[in-house]
PyMOL Python script that loads the backbone (N, CA, C, O; Angstrom):
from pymol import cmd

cmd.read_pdbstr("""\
ATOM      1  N   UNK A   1       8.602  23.796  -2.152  1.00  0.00           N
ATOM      2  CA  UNK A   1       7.431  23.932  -3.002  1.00  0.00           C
ATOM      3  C   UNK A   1       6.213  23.350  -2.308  1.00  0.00           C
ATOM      4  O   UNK A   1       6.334  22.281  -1.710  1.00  0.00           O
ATOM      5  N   UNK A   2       5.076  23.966  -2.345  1.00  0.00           N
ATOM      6  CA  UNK A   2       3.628  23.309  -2.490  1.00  0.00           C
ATOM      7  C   UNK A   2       3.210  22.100  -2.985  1.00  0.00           C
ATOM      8  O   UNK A   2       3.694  21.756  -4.064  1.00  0.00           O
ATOM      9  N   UNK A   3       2.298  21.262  -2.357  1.00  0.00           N
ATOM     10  CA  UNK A   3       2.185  20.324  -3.400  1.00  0.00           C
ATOM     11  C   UNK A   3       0.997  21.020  -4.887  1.00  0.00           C
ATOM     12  O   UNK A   3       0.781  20.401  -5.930  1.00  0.00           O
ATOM     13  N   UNK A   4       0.656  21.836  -4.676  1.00  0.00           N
ATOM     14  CA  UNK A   4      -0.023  22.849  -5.966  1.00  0.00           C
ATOM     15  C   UNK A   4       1.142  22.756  -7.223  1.00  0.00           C
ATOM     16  O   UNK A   4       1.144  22.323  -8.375  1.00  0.00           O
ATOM     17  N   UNK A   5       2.178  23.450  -6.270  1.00  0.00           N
ATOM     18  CA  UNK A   5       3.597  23.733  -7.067  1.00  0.00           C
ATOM     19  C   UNK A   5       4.149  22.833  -7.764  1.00  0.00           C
ATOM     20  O   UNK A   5       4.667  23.184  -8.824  1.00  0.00           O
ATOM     21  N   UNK A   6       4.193  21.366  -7.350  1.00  0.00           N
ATOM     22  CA  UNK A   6       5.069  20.518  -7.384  1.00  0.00           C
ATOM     23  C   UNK A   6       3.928  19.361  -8.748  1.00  0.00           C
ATOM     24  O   UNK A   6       4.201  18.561  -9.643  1.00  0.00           O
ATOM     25  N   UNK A   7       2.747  19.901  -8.189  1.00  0.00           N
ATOM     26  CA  UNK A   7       1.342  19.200  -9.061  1.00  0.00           C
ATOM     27  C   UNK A   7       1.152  17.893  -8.549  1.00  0.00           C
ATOM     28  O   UNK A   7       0.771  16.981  -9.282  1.00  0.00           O
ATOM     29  N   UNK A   8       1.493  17.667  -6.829  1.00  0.00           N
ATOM     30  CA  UNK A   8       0.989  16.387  -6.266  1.00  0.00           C
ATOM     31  C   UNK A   8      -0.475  16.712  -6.075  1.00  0.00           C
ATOM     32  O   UNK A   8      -1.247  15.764  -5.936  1.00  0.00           O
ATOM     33  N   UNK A   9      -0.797  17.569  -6.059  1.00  0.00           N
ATOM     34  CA  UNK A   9      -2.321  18.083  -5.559  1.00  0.00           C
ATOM     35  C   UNK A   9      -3.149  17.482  -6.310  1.00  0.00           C
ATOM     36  O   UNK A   9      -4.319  17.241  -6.016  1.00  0.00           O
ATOM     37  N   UNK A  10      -2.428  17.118  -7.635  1.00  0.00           N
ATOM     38  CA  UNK A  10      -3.870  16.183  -8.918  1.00  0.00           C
ATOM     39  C   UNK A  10      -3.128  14.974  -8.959  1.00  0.00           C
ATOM     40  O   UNK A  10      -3.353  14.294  -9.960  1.00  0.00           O
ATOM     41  N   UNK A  11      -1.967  14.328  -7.818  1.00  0.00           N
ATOM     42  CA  UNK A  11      -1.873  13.192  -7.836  1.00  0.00           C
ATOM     43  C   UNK A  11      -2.281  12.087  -7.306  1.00  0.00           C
ATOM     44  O   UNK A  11      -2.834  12.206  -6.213  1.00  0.00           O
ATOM     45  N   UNK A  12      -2.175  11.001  -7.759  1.00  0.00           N
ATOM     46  CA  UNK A  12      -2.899  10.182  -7.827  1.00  0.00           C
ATOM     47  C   UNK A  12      -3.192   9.920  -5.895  1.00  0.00           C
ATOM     48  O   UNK A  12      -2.400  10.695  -5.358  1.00  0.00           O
ATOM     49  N   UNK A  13      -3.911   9.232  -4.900  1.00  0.00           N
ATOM     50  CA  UNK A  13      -4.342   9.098  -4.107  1.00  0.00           C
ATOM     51  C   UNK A  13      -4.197   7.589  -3.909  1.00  0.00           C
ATOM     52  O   UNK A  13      -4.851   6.741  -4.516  1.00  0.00           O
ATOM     53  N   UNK A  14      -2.853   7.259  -2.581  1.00  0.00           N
ATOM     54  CA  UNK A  14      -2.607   6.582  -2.561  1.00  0.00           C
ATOM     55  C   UNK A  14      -3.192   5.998  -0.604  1.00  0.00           C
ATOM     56  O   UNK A  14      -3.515   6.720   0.339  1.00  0.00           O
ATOM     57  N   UNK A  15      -3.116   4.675  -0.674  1.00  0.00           N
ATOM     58  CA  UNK A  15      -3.669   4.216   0.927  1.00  0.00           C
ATOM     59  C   UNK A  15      -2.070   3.676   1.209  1.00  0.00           C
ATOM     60  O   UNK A  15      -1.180   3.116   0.568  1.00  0.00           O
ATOM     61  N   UNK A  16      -2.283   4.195   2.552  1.00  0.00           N
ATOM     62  CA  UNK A  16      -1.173   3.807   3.139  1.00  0.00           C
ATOM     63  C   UNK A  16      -1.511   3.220   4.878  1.00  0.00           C
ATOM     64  O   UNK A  16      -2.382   3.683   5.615  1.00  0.00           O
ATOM     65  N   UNK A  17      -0.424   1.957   5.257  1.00  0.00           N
ATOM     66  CA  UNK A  17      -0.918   1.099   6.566  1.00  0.00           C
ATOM     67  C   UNK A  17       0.360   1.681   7.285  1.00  0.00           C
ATOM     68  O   UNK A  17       1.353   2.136   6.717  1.00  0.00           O
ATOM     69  N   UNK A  18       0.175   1.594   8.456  1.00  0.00           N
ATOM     70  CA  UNK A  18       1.277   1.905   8.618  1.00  0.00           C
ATOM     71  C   UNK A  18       1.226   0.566  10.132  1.00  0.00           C
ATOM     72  O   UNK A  18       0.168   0.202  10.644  1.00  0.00           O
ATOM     73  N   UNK A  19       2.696   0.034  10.592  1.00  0.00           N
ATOM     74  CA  UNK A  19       2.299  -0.816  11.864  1.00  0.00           C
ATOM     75  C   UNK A  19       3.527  -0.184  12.677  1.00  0.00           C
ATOM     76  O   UNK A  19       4.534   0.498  12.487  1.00  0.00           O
ATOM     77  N   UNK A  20       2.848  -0.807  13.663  1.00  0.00           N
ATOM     78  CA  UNK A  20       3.912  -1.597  15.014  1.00  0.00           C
ATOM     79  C   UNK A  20       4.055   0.027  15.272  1.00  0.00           C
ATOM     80  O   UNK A  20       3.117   0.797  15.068  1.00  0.00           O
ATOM     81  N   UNK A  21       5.873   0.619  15.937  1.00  0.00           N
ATOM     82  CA  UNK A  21       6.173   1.667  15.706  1.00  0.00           C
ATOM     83  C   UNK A  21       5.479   3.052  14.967  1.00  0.00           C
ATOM     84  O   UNK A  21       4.897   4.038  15.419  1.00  0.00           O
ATOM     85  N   UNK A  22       5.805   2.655  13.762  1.00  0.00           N
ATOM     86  CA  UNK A  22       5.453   3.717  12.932  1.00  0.00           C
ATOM     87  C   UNK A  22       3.754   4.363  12.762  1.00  0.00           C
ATOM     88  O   UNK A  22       3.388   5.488  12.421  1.00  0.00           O
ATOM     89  N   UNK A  23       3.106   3.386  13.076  1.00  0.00           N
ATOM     90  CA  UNK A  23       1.626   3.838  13.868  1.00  0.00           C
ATOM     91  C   UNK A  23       1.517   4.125  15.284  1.00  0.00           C
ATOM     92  O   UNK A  23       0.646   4.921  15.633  1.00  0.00           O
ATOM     93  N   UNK A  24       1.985   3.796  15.821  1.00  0.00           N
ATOM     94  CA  UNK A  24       2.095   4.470  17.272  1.00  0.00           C
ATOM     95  C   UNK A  24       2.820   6.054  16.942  1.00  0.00           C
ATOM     96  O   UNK A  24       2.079   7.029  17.065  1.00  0.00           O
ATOM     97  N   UNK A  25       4.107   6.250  16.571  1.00  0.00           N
ATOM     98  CA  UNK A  25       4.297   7.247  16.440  1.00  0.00           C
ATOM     99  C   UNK A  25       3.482   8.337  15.691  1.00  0.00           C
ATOM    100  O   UNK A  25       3.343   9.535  15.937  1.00  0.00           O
ATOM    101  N   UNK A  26       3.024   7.612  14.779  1.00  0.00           N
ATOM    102  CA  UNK A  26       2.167   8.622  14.049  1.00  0.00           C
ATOM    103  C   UNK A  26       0.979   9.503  14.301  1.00  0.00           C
ATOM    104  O   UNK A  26       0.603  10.658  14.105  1.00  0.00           O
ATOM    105  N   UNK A  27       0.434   7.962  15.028  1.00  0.00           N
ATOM    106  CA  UNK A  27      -1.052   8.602  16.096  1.00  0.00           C
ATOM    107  C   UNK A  27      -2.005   7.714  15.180  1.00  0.00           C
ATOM    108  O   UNK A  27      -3.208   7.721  15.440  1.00  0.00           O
ATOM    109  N   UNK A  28      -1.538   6.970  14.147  1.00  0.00           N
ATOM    110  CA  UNK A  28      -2.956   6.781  12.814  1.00  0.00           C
ATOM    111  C   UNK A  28      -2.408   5.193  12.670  1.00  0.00           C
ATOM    112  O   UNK A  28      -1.250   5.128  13.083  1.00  0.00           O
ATOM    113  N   UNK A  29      -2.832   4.127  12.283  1.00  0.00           N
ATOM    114  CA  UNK A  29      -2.754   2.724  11.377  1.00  0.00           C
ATOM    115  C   UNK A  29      -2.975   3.066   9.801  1.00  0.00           C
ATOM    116  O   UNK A  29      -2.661   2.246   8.938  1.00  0.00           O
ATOM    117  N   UNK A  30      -3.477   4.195   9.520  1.00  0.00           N
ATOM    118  CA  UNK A  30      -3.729   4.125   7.997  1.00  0.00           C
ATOM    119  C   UNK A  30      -3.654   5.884   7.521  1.00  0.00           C
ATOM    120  O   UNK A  30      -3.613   6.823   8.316  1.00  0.00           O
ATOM    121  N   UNK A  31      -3.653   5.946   6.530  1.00  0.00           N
ATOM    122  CA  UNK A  31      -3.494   7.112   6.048  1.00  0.00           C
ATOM    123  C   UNK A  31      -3.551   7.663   4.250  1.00  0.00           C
ATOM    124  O   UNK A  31      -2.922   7.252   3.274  1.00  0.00           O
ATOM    125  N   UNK A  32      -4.276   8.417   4.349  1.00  0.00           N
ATOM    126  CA  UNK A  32      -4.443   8.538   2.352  1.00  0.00           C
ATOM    127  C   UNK A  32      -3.908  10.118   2.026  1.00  0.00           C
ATOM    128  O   UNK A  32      -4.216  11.212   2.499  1.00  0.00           O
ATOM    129  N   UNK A  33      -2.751   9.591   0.763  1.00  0.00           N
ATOM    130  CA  UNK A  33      -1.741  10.621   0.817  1.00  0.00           C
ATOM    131  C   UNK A  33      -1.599  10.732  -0.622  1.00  0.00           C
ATOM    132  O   UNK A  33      -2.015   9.711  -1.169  1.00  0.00           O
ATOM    133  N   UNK A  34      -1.261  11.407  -1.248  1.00  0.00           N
ATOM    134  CA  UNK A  34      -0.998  11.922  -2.515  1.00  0.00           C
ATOM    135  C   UNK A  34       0.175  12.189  -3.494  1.00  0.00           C
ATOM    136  O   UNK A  34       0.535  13.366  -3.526  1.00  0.00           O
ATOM    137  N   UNK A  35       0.850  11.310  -4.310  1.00  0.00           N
ATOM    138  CA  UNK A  35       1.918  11.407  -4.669  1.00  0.00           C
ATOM    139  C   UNK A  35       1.599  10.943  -5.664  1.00  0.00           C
ATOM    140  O   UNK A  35       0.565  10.308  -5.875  1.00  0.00           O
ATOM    141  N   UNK A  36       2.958  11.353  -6.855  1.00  0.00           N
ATOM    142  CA  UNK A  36       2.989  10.725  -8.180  1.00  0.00           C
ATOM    143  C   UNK A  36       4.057   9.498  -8.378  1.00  0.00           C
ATOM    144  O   UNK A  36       4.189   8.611  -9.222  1.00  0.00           O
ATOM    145  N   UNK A  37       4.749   9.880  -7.193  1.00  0.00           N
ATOM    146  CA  UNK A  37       6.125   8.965  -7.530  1.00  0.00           C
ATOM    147  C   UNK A  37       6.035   8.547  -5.134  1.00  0.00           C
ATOM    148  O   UNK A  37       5.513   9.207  -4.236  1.00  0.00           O
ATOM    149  N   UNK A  38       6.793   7.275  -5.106  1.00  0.00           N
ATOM    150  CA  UNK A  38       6.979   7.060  -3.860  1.00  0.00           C
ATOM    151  C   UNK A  38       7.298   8.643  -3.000  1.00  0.00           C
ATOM    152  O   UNK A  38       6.770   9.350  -2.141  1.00  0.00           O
ATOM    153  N   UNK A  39       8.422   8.623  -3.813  1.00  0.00           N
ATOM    154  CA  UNK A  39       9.217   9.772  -2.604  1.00  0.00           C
ATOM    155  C   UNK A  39       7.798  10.923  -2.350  1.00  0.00           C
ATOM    156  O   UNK A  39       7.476  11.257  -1.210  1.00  0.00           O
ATOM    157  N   UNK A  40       7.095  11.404  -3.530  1.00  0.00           N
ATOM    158  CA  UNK A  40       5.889  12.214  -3.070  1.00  0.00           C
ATOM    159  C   UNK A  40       5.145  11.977  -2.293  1.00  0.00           C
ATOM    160  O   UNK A  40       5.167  12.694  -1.292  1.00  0.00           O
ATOM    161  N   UNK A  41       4.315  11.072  -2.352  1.00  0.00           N
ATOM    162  CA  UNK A  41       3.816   9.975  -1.302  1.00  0.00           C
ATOM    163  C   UNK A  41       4.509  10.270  -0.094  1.00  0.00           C
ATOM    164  O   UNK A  41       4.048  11.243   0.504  1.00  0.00           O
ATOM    165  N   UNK A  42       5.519   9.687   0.456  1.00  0.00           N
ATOM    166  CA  UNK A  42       5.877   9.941   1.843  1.00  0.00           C
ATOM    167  C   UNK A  42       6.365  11.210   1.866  1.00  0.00           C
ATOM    168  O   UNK A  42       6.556  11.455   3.058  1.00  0.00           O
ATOM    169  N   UNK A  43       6.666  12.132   1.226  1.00  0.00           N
ATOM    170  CA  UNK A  43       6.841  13.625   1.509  1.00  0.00           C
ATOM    171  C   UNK A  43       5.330  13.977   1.951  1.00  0.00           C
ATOM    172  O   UNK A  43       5.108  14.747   2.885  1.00  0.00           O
ATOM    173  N   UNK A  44       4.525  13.486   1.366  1.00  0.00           N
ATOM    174  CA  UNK A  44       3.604  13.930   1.512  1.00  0.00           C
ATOM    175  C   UNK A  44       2.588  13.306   3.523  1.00  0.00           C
ATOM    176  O   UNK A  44       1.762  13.898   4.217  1.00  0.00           O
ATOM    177  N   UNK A  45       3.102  12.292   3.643  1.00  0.00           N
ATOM    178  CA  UNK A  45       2.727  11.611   4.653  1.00  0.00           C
ATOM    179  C   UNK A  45       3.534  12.226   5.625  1.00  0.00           C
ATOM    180  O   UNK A  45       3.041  12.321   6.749  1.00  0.00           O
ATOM    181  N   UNK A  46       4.901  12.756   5.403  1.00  0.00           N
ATOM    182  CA  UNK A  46       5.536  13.141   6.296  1.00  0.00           C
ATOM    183  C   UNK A  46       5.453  14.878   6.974  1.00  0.00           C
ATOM    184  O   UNK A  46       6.031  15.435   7.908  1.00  0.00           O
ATOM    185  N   UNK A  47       4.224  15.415   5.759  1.00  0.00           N
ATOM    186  CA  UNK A  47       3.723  16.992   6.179  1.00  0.00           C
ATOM    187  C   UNK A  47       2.984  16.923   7.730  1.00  0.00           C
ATOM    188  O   UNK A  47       2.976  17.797   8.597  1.00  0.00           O
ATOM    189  N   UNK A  48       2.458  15.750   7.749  1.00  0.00           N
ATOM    190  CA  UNK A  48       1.252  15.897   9.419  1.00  0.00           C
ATOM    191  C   UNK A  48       2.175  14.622   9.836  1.00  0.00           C
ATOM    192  O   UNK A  48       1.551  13.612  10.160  1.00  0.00           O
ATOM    193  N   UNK A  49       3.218  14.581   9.855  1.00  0.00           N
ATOM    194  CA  UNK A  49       3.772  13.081  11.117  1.00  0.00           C
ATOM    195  C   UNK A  49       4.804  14.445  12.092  1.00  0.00           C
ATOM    196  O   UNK A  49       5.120  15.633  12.042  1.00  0.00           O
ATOM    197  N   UNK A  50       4.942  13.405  12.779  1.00  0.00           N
ATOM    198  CA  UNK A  50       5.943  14.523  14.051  1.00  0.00           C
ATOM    199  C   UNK A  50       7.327  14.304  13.785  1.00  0.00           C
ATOM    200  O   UNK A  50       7.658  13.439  12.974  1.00  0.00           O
ATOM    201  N   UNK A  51       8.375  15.172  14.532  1.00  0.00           N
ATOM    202  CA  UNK A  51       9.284  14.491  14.441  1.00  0.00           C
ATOM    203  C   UNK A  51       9.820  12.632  14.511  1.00  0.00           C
ATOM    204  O   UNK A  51      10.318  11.761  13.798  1.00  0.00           O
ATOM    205  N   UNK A  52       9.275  12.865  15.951  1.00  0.00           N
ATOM    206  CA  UNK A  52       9.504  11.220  16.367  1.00  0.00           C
ATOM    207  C   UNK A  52       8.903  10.146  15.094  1.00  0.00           C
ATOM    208  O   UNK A  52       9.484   9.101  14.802  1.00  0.00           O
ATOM    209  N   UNK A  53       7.835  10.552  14.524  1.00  0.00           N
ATOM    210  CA  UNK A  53       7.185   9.525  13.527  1.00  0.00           C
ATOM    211  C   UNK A  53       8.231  10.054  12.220  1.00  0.00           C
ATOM    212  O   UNK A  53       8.732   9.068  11.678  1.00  0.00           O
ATOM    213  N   UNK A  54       8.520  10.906  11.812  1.00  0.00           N
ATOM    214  CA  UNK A  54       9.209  10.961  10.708  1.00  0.00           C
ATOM    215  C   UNK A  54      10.730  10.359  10.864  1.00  0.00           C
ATOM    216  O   UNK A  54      11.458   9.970   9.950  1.00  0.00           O
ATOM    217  N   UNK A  55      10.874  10.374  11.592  1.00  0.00           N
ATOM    218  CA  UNK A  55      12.144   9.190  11.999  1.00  0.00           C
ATOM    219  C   UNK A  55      12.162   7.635  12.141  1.00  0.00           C
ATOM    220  O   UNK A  55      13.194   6.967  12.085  1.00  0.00           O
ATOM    221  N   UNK A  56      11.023   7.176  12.314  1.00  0.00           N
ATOM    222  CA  UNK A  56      10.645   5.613  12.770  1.00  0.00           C
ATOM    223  C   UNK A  56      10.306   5.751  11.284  1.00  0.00           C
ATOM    224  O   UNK A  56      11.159   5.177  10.606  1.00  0.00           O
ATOM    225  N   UNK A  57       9.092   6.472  10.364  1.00  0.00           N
ATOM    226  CA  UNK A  57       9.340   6.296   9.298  1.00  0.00           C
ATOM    227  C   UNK A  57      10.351   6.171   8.627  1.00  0.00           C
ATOM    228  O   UNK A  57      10.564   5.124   8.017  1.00  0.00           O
ATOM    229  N   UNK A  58      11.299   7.340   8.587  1.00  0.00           N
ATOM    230  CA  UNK A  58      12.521   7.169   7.424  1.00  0.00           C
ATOM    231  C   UNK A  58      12.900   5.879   7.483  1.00  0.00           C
ATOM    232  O   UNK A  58      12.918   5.116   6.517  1.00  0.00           O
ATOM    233  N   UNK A  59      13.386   5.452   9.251  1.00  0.00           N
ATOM    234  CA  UNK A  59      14.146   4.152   8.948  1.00  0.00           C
ATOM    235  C   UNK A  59      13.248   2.917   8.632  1.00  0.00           C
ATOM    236  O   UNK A  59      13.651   1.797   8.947  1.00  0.00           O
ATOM    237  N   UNK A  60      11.958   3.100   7.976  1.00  0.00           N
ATOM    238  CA  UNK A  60      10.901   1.762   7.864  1.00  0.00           C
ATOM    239  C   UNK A  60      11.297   1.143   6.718  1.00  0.00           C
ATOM    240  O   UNK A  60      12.064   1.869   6.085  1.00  0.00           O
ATOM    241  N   UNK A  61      11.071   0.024   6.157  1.00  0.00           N
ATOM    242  CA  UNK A  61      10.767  -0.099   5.332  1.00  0.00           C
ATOM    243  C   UNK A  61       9.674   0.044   4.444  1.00  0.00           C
ATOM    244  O   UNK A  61       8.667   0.192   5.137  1.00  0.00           O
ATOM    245  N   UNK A  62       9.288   0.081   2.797  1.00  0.00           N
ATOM    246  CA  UNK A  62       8.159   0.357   2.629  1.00  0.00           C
ATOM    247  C   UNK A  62       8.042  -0.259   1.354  1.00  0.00           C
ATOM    248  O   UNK A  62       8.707  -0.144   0.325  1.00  0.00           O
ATOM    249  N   UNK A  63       6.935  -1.015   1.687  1.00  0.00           N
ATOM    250  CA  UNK A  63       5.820  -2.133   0.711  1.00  0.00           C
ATOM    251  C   UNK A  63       5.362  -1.166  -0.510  1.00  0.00           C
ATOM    252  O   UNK A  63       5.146  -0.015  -0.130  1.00  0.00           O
ATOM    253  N   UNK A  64       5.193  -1.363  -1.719  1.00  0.00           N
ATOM    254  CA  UNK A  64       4.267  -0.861  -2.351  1.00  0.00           C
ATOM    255  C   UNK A  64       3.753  -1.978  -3.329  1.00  0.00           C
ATOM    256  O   UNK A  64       4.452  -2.582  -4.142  1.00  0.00           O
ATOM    257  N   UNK A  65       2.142  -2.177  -3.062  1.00  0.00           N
ATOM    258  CA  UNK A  65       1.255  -3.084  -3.354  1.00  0.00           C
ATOM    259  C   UNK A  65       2.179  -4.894  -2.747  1.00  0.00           C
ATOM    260  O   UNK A  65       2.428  -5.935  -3.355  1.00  0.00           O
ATOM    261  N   UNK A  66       2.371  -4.520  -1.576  1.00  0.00           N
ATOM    262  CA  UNK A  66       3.066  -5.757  -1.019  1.00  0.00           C
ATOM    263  C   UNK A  66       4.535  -6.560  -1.486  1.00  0.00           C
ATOM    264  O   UNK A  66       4.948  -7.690  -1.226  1.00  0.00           O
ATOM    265  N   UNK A  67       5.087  -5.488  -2.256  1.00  0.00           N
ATOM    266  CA  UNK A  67       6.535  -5.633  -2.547  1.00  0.00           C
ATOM    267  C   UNK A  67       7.078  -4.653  -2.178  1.00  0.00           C
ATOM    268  O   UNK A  67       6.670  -3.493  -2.229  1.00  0.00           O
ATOM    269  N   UNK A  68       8.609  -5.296  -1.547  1.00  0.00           N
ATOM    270  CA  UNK A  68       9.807  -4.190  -0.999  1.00  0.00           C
ATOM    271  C   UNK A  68      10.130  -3.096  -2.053  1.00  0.00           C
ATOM    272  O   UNK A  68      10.588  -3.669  -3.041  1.00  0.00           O
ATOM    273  N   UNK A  69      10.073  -1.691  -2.253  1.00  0.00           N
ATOM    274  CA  UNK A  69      10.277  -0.695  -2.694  1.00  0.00           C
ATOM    275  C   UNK A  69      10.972   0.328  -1.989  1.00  0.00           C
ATOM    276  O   UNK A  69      10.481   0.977  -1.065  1.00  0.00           O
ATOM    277  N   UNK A  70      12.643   0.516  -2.646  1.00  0.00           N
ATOM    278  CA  UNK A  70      13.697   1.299  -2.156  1.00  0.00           C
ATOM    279  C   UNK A  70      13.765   2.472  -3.403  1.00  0.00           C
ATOM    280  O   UNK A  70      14.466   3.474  -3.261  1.00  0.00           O
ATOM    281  N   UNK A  71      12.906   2.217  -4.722  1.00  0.00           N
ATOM    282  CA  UNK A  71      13.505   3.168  -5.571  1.00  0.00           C
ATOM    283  C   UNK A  71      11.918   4.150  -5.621  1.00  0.00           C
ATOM    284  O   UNK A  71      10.782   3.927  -6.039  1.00  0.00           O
ATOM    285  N   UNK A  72      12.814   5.640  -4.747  1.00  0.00           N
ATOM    286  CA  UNK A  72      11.953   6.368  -4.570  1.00  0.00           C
ATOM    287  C   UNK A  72      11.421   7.324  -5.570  1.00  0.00           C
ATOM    288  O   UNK A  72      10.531   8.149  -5.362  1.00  0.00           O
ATOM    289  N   UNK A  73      12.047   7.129  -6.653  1.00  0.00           N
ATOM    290  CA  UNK A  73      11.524   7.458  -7.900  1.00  0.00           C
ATOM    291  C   UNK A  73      10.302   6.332  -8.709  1.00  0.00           C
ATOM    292  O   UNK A  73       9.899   6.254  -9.870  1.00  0.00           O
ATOM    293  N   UNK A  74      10.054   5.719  -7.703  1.00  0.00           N
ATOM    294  CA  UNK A  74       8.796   4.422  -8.125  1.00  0.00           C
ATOM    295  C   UNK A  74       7.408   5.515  -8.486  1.00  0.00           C
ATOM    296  O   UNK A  74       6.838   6.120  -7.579  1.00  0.00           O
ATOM    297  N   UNK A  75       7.005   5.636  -9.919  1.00  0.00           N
ATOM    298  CA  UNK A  75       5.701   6.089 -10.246  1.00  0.00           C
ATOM    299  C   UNK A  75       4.482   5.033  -9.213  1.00  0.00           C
ATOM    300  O   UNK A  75       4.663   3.913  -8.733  1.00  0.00           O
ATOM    301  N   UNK A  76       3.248   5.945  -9.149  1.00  0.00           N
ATOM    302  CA  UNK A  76       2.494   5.710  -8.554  1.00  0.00           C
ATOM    303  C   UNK A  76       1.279   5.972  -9.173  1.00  0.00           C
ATOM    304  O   UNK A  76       1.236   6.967  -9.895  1.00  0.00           O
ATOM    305  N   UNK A  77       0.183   5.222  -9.031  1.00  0.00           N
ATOM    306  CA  UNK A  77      -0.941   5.115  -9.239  1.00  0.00           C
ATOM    307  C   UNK A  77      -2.281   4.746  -8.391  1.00  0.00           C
ATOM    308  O   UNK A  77      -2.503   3.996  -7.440  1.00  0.00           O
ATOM    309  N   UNK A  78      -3.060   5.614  -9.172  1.00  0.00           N
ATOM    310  CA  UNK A  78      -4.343   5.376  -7.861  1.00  0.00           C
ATOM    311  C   UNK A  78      -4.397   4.121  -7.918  1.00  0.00           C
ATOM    312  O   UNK A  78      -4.088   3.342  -8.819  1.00  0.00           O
ATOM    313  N   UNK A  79      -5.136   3.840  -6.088  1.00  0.00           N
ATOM    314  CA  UNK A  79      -5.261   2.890  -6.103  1.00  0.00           C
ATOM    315  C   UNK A  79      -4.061   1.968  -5.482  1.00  0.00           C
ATOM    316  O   UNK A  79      -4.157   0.833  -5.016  1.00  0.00           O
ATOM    317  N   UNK A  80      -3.291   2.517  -5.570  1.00  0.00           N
ATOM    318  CA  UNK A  80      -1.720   1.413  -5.274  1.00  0.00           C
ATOM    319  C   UNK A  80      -1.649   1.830  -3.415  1.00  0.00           C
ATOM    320  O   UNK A  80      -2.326   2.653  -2.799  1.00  0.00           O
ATOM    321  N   UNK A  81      -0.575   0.909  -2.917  1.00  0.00           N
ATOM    322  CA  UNK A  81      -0.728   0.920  -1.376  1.00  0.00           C
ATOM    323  C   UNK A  81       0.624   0.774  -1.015  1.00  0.00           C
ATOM    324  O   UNK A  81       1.519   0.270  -1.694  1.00  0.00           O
ATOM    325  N   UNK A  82       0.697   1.293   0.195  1.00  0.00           N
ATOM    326  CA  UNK A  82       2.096   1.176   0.582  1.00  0.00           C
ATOM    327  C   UNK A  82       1.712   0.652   1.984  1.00  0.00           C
ATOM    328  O   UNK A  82       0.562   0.697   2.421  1.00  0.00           O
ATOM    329  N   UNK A  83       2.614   0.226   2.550  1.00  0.00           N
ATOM    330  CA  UNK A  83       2.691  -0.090   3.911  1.00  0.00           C
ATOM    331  C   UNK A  83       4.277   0.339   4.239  1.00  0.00           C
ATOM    332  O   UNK A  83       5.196   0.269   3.423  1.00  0.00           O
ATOM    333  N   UNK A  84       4.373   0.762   5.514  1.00  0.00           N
ATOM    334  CA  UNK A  84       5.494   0.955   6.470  1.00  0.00           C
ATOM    335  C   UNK A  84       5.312   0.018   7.329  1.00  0.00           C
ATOM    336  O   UNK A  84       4.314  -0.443   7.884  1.00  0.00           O
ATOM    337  N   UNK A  85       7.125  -0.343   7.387  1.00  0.00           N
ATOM    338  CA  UNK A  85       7.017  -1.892   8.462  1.00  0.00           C
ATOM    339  C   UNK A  85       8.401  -1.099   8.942  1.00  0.00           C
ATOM    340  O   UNK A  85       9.373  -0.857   8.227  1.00  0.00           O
ATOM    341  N   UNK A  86       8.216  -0.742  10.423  1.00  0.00           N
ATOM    342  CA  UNK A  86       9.683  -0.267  11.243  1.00  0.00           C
ATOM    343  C   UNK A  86      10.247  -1.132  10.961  1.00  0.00           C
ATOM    344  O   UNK A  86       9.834  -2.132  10.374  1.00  0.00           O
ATOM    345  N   UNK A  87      11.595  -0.836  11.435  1.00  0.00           N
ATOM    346  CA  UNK A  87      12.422  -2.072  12.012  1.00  0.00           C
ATOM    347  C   UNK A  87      12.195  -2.891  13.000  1.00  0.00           C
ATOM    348  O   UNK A  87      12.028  -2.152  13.970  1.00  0.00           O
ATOM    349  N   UNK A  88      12.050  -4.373  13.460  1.00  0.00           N
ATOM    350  CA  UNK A  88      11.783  -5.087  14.042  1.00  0.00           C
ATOM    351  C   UNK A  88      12.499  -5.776  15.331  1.00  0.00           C
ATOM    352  O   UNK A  88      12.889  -6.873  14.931  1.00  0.00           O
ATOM    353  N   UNK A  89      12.786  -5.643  16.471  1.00  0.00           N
ATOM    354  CA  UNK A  89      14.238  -6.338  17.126  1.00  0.00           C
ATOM    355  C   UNK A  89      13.091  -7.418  17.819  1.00  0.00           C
ATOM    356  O   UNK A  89      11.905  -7.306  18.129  1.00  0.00           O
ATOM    357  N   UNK A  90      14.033  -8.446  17.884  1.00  0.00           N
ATOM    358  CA  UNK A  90      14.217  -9.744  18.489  1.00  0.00           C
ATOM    359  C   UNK A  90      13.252 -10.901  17.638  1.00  0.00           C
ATOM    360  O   UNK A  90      12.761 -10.520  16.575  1.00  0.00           O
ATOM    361  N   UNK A  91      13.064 -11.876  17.960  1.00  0.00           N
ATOM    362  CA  UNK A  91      13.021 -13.273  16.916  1.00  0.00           C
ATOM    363  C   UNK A  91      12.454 -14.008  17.697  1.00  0.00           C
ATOM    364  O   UNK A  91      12.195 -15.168  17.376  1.00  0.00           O
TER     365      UNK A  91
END
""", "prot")
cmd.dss("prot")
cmd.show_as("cartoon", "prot")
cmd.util.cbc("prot")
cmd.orient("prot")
């Protein structure tokens, strides 16, 4: 489906950071994307990422308004933020 189809197109407009990895792959540090619920949101971030970035994404973790968020059925609202944090190696 479209996001017309799906009716992300009148959803809400979300900012997104992205670091380390997952901005390098992407090509961008930031990005404003459109979803009603998480999973829209990064479906939606994941229409212009490449392969390589949609992979460093999947495995990221992801902040919304600076808390860990795994349930991708998380409603969304303007205004709200996500960040992607790859995975991290060494200490």
């Amino acid at each position: 489906m479209t996001p017309t189809e799906t009716g992300s197109a009148h959803a809400p407009a979300i900012s997104v950071q992205l670091f380390a990895g997952a901005a390098a792959e992407y090509g961008a540090d930031t990005a404003t994307v459109h979803g009603a619920t998480l999973r829209e949101a990064l479906e939606d971030l994941l229409r212009t990422a490449s392969a390589d970035a949609a992979r460093v994404i999947g495995r990221s973790s992801i902040l919304l308004n600076a808390v860990a968020c795994t349930d991708h059925d998380q409603a969304l609202a303007e205004g709200d933020t996500l960040d992607v944090l790859p995975p991290f190696a060494g200490g």
